[in-house]
C-alpha positions as CSV (number, residue, x, y, z in Angstrom):
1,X,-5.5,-7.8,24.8
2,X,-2.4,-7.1,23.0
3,X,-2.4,-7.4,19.8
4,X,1.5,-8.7,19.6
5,X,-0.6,-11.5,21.3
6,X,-3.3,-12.4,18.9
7,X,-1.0,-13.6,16.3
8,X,-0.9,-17.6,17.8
9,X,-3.5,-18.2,15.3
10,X,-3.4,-22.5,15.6
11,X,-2.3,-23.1,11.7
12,X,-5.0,-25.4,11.0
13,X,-7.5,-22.7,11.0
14,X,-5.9,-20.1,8.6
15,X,-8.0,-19.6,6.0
16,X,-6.6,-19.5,2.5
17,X,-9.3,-17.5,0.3
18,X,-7.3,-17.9,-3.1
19,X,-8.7,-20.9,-4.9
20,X,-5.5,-21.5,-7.3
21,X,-3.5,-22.1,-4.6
22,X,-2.2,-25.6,-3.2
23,X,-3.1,-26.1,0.3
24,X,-1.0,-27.6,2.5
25,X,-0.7,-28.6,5.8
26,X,2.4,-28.3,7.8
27,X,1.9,-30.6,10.3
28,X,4.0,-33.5,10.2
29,X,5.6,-32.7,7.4
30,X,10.0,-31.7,6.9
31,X,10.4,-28.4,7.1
32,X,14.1,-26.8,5.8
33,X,14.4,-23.0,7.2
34,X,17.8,-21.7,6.4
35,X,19.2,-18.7,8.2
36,X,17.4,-20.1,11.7
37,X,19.6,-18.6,13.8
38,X,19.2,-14.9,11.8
39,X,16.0,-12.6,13.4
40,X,14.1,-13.8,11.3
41,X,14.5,-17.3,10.8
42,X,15.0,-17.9,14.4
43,X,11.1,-16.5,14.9
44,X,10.3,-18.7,12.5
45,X,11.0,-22.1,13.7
46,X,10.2,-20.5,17.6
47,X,6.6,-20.4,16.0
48,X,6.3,-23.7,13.8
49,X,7.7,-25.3,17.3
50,X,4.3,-24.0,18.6
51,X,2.4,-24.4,16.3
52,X,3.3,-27.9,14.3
53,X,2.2,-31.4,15.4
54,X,4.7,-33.6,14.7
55,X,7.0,-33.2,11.9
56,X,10.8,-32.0,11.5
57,X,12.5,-29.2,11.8
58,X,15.9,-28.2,9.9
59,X,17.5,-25.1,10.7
60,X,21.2,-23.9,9.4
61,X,23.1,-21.0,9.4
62,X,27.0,-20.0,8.5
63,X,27.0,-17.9,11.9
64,X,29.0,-15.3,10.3
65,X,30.3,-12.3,11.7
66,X,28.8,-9.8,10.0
67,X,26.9,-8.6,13.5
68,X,28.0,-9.7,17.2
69,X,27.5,-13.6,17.0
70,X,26.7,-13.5,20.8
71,X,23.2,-12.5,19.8
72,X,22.6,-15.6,17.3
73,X,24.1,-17.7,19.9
74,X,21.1,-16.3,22.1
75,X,18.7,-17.4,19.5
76,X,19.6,-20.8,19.0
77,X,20.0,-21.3,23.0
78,X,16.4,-19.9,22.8
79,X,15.3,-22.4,20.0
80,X,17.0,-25.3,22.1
81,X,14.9,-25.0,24.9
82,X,12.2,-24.5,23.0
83,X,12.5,-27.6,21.3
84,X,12.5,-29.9,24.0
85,X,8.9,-29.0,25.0
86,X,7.0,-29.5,21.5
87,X,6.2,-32.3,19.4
88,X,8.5,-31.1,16.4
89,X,12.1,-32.8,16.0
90,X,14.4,-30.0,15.4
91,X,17.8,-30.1,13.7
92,X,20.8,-27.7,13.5
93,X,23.5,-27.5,11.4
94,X,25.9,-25.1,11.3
95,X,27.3,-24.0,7.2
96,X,26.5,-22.5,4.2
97,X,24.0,-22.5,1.7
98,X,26.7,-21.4,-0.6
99,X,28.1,-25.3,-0.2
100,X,26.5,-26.9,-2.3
101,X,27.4,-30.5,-1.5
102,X,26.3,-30.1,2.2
103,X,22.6,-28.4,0.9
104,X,22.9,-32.0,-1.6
105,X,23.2,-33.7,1.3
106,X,20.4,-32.5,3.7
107,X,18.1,-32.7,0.6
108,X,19.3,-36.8,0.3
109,X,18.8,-36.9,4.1
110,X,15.6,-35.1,5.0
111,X,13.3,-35.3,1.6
112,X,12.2,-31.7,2.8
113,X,8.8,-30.9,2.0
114,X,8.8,-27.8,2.4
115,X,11.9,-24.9,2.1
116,X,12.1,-21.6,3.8
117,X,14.8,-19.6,2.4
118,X,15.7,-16.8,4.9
119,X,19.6,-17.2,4.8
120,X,21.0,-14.1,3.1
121,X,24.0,-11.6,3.3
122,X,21.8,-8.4,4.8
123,X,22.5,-5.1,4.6
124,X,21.9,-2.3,1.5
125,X,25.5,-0.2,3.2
126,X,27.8,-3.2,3.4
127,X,27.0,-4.4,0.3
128,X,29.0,-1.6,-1.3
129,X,31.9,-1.9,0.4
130,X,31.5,-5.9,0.3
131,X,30.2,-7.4,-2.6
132,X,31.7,-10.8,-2.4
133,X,29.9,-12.2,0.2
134,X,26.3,-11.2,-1.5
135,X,27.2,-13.3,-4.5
136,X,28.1,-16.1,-2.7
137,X,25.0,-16.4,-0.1
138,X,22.3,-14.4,-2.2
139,X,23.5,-15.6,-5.3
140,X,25.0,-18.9,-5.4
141,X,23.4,-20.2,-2.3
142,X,20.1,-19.8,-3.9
143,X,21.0,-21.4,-6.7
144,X,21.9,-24.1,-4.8
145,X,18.6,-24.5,-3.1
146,X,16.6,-24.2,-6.5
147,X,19.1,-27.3,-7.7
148,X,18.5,-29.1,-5.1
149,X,14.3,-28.2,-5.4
150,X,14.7,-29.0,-8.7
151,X,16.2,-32.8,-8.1
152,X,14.5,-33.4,-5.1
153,X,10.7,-32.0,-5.8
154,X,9.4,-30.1,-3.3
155,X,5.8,-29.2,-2.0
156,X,6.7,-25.2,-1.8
157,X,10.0,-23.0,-2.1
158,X,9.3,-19.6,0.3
159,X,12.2,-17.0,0.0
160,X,12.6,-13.7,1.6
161,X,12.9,-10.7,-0.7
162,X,12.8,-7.6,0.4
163,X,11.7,-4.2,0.0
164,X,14.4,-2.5,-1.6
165,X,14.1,-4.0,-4.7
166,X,11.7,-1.0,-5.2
167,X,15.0,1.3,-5.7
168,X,14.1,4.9,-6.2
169,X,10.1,4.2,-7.1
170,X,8.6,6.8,-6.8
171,X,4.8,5.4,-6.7
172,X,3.6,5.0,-3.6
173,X,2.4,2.3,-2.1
174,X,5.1,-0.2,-3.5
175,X,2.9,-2.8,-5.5
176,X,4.5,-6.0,-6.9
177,X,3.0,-5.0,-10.2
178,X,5.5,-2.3,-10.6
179,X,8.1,-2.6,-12.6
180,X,11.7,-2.6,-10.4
181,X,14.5,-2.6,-13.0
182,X,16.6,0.0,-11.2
183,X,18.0,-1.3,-8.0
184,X,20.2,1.4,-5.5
185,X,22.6,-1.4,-4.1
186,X,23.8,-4.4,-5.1
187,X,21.8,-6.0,-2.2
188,X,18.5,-5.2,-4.1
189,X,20.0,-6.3,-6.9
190,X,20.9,-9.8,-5.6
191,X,17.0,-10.1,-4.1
192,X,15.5,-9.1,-7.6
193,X,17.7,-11.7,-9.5
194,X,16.3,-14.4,-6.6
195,X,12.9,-13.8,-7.9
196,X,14.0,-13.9,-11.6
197,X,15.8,-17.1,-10.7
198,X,12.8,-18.7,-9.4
199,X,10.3,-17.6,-11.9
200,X,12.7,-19.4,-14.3
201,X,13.1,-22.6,-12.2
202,X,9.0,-22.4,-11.6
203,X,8.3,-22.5,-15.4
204,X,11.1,-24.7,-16.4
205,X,10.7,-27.3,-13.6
206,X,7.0,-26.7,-12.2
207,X,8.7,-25.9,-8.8
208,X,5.9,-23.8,-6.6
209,X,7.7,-20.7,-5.1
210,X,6.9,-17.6,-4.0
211,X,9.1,-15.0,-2.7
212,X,8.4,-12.4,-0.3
213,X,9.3,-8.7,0.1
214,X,10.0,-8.1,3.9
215,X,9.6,-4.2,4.8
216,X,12.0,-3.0,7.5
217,X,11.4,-5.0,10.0
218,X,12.2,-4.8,13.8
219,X,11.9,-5.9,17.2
220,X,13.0,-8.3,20.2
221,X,16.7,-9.6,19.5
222,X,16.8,-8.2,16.4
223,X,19.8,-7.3,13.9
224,X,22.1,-4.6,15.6
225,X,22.6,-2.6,12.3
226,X,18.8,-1.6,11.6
227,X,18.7,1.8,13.1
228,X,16.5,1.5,16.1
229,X,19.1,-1.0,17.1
230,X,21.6,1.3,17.2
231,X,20.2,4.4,18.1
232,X,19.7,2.6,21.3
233,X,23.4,1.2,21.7
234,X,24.3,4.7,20.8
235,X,22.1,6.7,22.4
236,X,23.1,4.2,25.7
237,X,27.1,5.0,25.2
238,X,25.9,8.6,25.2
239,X,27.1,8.9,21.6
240,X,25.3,10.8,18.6
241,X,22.9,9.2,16.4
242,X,22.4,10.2,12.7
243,X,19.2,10.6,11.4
244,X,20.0,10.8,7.1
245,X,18.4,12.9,4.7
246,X,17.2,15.4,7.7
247,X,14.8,13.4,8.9
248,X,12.8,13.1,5.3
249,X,12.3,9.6,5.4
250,X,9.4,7.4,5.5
251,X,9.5,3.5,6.8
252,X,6.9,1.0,6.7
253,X,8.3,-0.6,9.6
254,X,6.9,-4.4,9.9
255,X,7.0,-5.9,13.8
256,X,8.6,-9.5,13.3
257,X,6.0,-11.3,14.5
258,X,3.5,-10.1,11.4
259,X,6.6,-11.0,9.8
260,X,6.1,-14.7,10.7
261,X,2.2,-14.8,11.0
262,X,2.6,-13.9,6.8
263,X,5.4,-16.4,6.2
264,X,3.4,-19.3,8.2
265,X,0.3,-18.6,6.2
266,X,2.3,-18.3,2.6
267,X,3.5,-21.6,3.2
268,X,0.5,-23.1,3.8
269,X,-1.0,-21.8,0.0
270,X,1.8,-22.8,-2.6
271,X,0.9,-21.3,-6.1
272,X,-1.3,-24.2,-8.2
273,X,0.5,-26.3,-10.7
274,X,-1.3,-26.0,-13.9
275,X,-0.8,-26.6,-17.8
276,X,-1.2,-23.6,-20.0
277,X,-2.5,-23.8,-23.7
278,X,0.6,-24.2,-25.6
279,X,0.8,-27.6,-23.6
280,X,3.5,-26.0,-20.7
281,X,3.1,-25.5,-17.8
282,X,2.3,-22.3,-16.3
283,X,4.9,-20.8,-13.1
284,X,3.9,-21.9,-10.4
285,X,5.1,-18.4,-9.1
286,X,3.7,-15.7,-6.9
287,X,5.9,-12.6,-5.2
288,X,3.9,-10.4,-1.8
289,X,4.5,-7.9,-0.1
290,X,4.8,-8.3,3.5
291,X,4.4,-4.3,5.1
292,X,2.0,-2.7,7.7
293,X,1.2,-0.2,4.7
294,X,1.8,2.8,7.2
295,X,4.9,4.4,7.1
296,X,6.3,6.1,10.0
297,X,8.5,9.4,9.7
298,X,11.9,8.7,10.7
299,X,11.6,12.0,13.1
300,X,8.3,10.5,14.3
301,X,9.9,6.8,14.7
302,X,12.9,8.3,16.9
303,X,10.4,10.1,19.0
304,X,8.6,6.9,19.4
305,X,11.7,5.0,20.3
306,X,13.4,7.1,22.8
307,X,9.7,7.5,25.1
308,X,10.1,3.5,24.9
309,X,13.3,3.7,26.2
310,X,12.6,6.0,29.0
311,X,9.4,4.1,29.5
312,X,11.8,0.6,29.9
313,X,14.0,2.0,32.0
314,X,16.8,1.9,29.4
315,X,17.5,5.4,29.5
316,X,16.8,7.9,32.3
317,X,14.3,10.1,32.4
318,X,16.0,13.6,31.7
319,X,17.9,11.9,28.9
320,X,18.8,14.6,26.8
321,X,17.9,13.7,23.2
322,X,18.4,16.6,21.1
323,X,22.1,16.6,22.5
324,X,22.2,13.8,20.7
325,X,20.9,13.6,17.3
326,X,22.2,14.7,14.7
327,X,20.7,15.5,11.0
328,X,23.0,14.6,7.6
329,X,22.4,13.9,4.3
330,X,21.1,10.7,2.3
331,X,23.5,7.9,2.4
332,X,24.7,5.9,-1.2
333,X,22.8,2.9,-1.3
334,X,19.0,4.2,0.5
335,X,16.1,5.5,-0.6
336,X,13.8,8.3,1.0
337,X,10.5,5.9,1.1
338,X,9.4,3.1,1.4
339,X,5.5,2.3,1.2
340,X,3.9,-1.6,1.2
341,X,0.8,-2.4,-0.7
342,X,-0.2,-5.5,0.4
343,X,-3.8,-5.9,-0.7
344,X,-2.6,-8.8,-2.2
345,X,-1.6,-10.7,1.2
346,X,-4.8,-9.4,3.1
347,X,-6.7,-11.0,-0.4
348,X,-5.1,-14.4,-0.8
349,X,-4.0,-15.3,2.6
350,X,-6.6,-13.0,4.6
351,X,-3.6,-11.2,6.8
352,X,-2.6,-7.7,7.2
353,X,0.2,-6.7,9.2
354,X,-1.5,-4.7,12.3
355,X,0.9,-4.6,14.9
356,X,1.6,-0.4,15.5
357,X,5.2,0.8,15.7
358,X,4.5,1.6,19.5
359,X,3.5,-1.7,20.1
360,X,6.3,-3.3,18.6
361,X,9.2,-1.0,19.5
362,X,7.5,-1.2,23.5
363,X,8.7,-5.3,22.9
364,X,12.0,-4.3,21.9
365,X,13.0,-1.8,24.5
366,X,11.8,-4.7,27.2
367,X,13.7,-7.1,25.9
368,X,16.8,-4.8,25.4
369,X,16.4,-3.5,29.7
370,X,16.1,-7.8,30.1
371,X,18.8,-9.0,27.8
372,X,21.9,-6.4,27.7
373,X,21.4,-5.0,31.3
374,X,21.0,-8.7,32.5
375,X,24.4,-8.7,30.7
376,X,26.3,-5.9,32.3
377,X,24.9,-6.9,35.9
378,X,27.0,-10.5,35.2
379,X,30.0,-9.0,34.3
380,X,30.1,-6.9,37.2
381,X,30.0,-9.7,39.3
């Protein structure tokens, strides 16, 4: 059997093996998962629809244009249909996290339980050219949903970090222990002052929160500006693909269904409350890494990708590939490695990511031959 399809673990039997954590049981209970209509966000609630009994749902996202909207239309269309076969009530709102009287609104409405924060301005490149819009979602939508935590107790605050608040570290594997002071872009700068921000609103307020470092990840319906996205639109125009730094460049590429198998079991173990000896209490506060802890060449992952392709049917078989890749330098903004160690995942929550690049980037090219040549055959009607 697949291993993409051993991840349905029912959520009542995940074990938690960490004894200072809270457990908690998501069924039944109000769920808030902002950005559900991102990658992410949308295999999120796909999964608690399957997996919770009873309970509700909210979802919202700003639907910004920062990549084709047509594709988070798709995902909310998905999660529609979705929703009218389980046992979850599911709500969609369309704004902003940045507006903070519609975020003190659903937190009147709903009394959420639980918060998923996976609403964020992505992208290390745009950020330099676009700055504003990562200090109003990254920044002061965050804050917002630590207020609104704050006034309106909650049982567990997750939030997505990410991987490149690692910078230029050059210790390999990437442990949360390490000291990340010198962010590359002002995207890893906006995720390193989220976990700042909550560590202060976990000690000062005893809100449970614990933020997690996604590490590049990919597959089915994903974002169109992580590469293997577009090397495939690319390579399908017959245009050039750049491959930076000449192909030096190691991923720990994370399949988005490990993705979601780690978020659903964090959520179930929120860090213990406790009182500390000077009579405060201690943060409630824990940050993981979420990352397969093998990283791929970029050569290697291209390789991968475009026998996928052919396999799929995406691109022909005497697709010529090295007419069509081309090596340049390092880009501002990226860094030549990146590396997971998540011992501490596989120790508290007894997960490990395990699905193999292969695997998970065989699911994508599938779903790319289904959805955007499903597309073209329409319009040609």
């Amino acid at each position: 059997m697949s291993r993409v399809k051993t991840l349905t673990n029912n959520i009542q039997r995940i074990q938690i093996d960490n004894t200072n954590m809270q457990k908690i049981d998501l069924n039944g209970k109000t769920i808030l998962v902002t950005g559900h209509a991102g990658f992410i966000g949308s295999n999120l609630v796909s999964r608690l629809f399957k997996e919770m009994n009873g309970g509700t749902v909210v979802g919202i996202d700003n639907l910004n244009n920062y990549y084709d909207t047509t594709l988070k239309d798709y995902r909310l269309g998905q999660l529609k249909v979705k929703s009218e076969k389980c046992k979850v009530k599911y709500v969609s709102v369309v704004g902003s996290i940045a507006d903070k009287n519609l975020i003190e609104k659903l937190f009147a409405e709903y009394k959420f339980d639980i918060v998923v924060n996976l609403a964020a301005q992505a992208g290390v490149r745009y950020s330099i050219e676009n700055p504003d819009v990562y200090i109003e979602s990254n920044i002061i939508g965050f804050y917002n949903l630590l207020e609104a935590c704050r006034h309106n107790p909650v049982e567990h605050l997750v939030y997505a970090s990410s991987s490149s608040v690692y910078g230029g570290n050059k210790k390999v594997p990437f442990s949360t222990d390490d000291r990340v002071d010198n962010p590359v872009s002002l995207y890893a700068a906006t995720k390193k002052s989220n976990e700042l921000f909550a560590h202060c609103y976990s000690k000062l307020y005893n809100i449970p929160t614990t933020g997690l470092r996604f590490f590049t990840v990919y597959g089915p319906a994903g974002r169109p500006d992580m590469a293997y996205f577009g090397f495939t639109n690319k390579l399908l125009k017959g245009e050039t693909i750049q491959i930076y730094n000449y192909g030096n460049c190691r991923r720990d590429f994370t399949y988005v269904d490990d993705i979601v198998e780690g978020v659903i079991r964090v959520m179930q173990g929120a860090p213990e409350k406790k009182v500390g000896e000077d009579g405060l209490p201690v943060p409630p506060y824990a940050v993981y890494n979420i990352g397969g802890g093998q990283p791929e060449n970029l050569l290697d992952f291209v390789q991968i990708l475009q026998e996928e392709l052919v396999r799929a049917g995406v691109l022909p078989q005497d697709y010529d590939f090295e007419a069509h890749k081309k090596l340049v330098p390092m880009q501002p903004g990226d860094v030549p490695t990146t590396y997971a160690d998540a011992e501490a995942l596989e120790r508290d929550y007894g997960f490990t990511p395990k699905i193999t690049l292969r695997e998970g980037l065989r699911k994508f090219a599938e779903w790319y031959k289904e959805y955007y040549f499903s597309q073209m055959s329409c319009s040609e009607k």
